[in-house]
N, C-alpha and C positions, 0 to 999 in steps of 0.2 A: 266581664262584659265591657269594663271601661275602655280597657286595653283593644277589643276586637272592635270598636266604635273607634276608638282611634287610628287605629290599623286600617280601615275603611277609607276614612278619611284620607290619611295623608295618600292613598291609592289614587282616591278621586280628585286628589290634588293636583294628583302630577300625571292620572291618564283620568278626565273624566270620562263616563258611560261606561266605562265598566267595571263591571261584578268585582268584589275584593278578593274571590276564590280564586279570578280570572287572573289575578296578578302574582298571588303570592303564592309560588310553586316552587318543587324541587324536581318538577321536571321540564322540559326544553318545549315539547309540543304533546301534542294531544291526535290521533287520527280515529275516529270512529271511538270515542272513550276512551283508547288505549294508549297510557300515555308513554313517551319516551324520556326514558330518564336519563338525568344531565350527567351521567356517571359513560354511559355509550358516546356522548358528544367529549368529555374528558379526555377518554379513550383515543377516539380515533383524532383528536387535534395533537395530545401527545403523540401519535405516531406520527401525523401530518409533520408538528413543529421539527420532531428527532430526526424524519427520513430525507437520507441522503437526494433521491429523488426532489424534493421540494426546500433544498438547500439553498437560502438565497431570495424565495420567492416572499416572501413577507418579512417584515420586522416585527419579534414580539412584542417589542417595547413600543410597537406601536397600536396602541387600541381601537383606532377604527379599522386599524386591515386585522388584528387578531379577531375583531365581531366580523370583519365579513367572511372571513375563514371558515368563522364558527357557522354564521349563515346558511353558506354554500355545502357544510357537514350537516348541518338540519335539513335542511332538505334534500339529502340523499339520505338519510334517516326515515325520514318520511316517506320518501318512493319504498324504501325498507320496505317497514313497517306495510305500508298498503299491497305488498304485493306479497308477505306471508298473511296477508288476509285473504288476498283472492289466492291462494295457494289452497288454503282452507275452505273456502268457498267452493273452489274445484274440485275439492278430492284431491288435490296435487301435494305429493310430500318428495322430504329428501330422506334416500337410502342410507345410511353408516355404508354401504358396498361403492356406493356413488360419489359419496366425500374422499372415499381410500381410494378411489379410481384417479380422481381428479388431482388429489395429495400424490400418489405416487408419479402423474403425468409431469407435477412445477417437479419434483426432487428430480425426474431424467432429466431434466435442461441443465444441471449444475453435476462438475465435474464429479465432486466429492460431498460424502457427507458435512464435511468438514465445509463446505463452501456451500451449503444448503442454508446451516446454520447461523455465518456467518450471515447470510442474505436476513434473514429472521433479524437479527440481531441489528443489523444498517437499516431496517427497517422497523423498529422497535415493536414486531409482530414476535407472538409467541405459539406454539403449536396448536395452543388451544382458541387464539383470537384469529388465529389461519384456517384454520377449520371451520369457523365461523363464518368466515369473507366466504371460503368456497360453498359452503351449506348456499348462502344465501344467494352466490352467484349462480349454481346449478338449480336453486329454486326460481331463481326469475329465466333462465331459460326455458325450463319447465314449463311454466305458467305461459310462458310467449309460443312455444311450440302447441299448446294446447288452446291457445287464443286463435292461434294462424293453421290450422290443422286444416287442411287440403287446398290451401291454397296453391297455385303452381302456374307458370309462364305456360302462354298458348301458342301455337305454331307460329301466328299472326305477330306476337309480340316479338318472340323470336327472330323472324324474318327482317320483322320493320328494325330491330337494335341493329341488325346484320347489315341493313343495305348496301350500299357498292362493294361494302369492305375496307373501304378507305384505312378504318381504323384498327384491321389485322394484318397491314404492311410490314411487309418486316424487309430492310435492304441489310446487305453486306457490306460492311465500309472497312476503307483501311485508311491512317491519317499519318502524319507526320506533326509531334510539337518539337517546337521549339518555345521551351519554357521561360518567363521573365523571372528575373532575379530581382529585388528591391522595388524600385519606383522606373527606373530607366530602361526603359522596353524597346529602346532606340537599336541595339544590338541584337536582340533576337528576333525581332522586326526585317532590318535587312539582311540578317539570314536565311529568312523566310522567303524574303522575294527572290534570294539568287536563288533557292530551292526551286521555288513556283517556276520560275523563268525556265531553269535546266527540263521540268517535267512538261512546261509547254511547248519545250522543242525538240518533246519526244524520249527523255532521259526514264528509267526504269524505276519508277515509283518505287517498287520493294526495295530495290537496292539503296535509293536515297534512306527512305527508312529505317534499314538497319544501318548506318552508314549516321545519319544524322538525327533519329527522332531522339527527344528527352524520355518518350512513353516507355517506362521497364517493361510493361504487360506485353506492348506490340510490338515493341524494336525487331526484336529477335524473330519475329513473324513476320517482319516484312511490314510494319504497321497496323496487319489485321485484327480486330476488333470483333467478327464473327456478324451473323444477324444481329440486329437491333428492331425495337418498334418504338412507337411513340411513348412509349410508359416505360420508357429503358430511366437506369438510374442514372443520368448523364446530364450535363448542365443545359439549360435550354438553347441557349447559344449555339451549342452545336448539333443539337436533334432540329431546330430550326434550318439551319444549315445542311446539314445531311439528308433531310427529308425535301429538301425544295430541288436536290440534284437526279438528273435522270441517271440511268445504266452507263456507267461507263465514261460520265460527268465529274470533271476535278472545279471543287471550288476555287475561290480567291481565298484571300487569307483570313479565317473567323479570329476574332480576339474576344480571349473567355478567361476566366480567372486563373487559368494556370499557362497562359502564354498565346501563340498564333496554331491554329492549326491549319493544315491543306488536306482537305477531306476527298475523299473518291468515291465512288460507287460502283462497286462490282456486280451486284446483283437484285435487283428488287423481286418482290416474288409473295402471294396474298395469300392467305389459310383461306380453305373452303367454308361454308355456313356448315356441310355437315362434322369438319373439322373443330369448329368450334361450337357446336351446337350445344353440348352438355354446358360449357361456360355461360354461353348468355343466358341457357336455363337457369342452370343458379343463380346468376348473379338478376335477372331480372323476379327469382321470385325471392330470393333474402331483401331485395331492395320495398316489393309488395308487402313480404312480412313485417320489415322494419316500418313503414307507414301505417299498416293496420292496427299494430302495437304500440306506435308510438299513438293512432287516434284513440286506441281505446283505453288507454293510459291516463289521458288526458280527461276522457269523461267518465275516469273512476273518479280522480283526484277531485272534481268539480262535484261530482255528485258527494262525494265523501267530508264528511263534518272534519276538517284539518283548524285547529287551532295554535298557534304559536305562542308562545311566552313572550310576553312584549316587550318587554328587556330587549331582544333580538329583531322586533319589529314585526312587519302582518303578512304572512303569507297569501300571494298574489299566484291562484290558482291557472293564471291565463299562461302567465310564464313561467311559473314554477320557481319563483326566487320570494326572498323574504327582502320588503322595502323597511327602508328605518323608519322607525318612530317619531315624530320630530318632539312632540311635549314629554316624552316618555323620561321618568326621571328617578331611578330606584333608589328611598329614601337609605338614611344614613344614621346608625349601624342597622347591619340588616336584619330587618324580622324575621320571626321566626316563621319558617315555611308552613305550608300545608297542601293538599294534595290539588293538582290541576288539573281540569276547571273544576270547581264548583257549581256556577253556574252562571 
């Protein structure tokens, strides 16, 4: 009795109002009763710390970025947790046929078995905590597809995404670089302009092209480069440029991280709405479903008893992160746990 009076105390010492059950846990958070234990936050901050992926991004040795690490793993724990509850709530479960589905889809992306495993291993995942990730990511799609279940883009929405077309242009360019080498761009520069000159008094675009561009891809084509549209993977610099020329229009000289280019336009030319009709359907009703799931996500987690282990600080339902504690101060050597909350 002395000892759990004690144990009380020094809690209300260092977090007054609240409960001593509230404090002394061996688990991370609490969502509807159910608690999370600190052995799954273990887990995945070891693979966090080991994976090549997040190599660099934090210092262990450092203790406020190792807590906010931990943090930002608690509450995707948490979103866990609450959506293998509404999974249960729905009737919505995961297959063993649906796990091997998804398991065999990540193994065809990698050449060899032997390169499957090694991926496992740079990422300090094991077969059986992979199966887990995917369990729980075909459960929250699940659950999302049975939350958004008929929703779907109207003719109307359609139409209005589609209007002029503006943004299904697609022109045909051909360019010529001349690429800079170092810091002194003074020499590919006036290369560029005797280029320009020659093509403003008529000289053969394709032929300067193979003749003089640095581009491997286009030389040999004559500079060609094919359609392009606005969401081409190409530096902005020159889709700004390329899109502001009519048919048949040669820029001046764009300067872009890889040197001067002299762009042209051979042809512009716009997809139909019924050409792209299936596109803006999907994409305007995944856009509706990510909204409707993201709202009603949001008034599970609010309406749902979520409690944190204050160690790590209080779970802020509005934005979905855990703020620090500031008096929170976990006494020294540590007590012995007991199960979280009590009350």
């Amino acid at each position: 009795m002395t000892r759990r009076i004690l144990l009380c105390t020094l809690a209300l010492l260092a977090f007054a109002g609240t409960a001593c059950g509230r404090y002394l846990t061996t688990g991370v958070a609490t969502v509807n009763g159910v608690s999370i234990p600190k052995e799954e936050l273990d887990s995945q901050f070891k693979a966090v710390q080991g994976s090549q992926q997040f190599a660099g991004s934090f210092d262990p040795n450092n203790a406020e970025q190792v807590l906010e690490v931990q943090r930002q793993i608690i509450v995707g724990l948490i979103q866990q947790e609450l959506i293998r509850q509404e999974g249960e709530r729905l009737h919505v479960g995961v297959t063993d046929a649906q796990i091997a589905a998804q398991l065999q889809q990540i193994r065809s992306q990698f050449p060899s078995d032997s390169d499957f495993q090694q991926a496992l291993k740079d990422n300090k995942l094991t077969m059986s905590s992979l199966r887990e990730q995917i369990k729980s990511q075909v459960l929250l799609q699940r659950v999302r597809d049975k939350v958004t279940a008929g929703l779907a883009a109207t003719e109307q929405e359609i139409a209005q995404a589609y209007g002029k077309g503006e943004a299904f242009q697609e022109i045909r360019v051909r360019h010529i670089l001349f690429s800079v080498t170092g810091t002194n761009t003074a020499p590919a520069k006036k290369e560029a302009e005797a280029a320009l000159a020659q093509l403003k008094a008529g000289a053969d675009f394709a032929a300067i092209a193979k003749k003089q561009s640095d581009d491997p891809g286009s030389k040999a084509k004559g500079g060609d480069i094919g359609y392009i549209t606005r969401e081409s993977q190409l530096v902005p610099q020159f889709l700004a440029a390329a899109f502001a020329l009519k048919k048949g229009q040669l820029s001046g000289l764009v300067q872009t991280q890889y040197g001067y280019h002299i762009i042209r336009v051979d042809d512009i030319r716009t997809k139909t709405l019924a050409q792209v009709h299936a596109q803006l359907a999907q994409q305007i009703t995944q856009q509706r479903q990510g909204q409707v799931f993201q709202s009603y996500v949001q008034k599970k987690v609010k309406a749902s008893d979520i409690v944190v282990n204050p160690r790590w600080g209080d779970f802020n339902a509005d934005t979905l992160a855990i703020t620090p504690r500031q008096f929170f101060v976990p006494p020294s050597p540590e007590p012995e746990t007991q199960p979280f909350p009590t009350g």
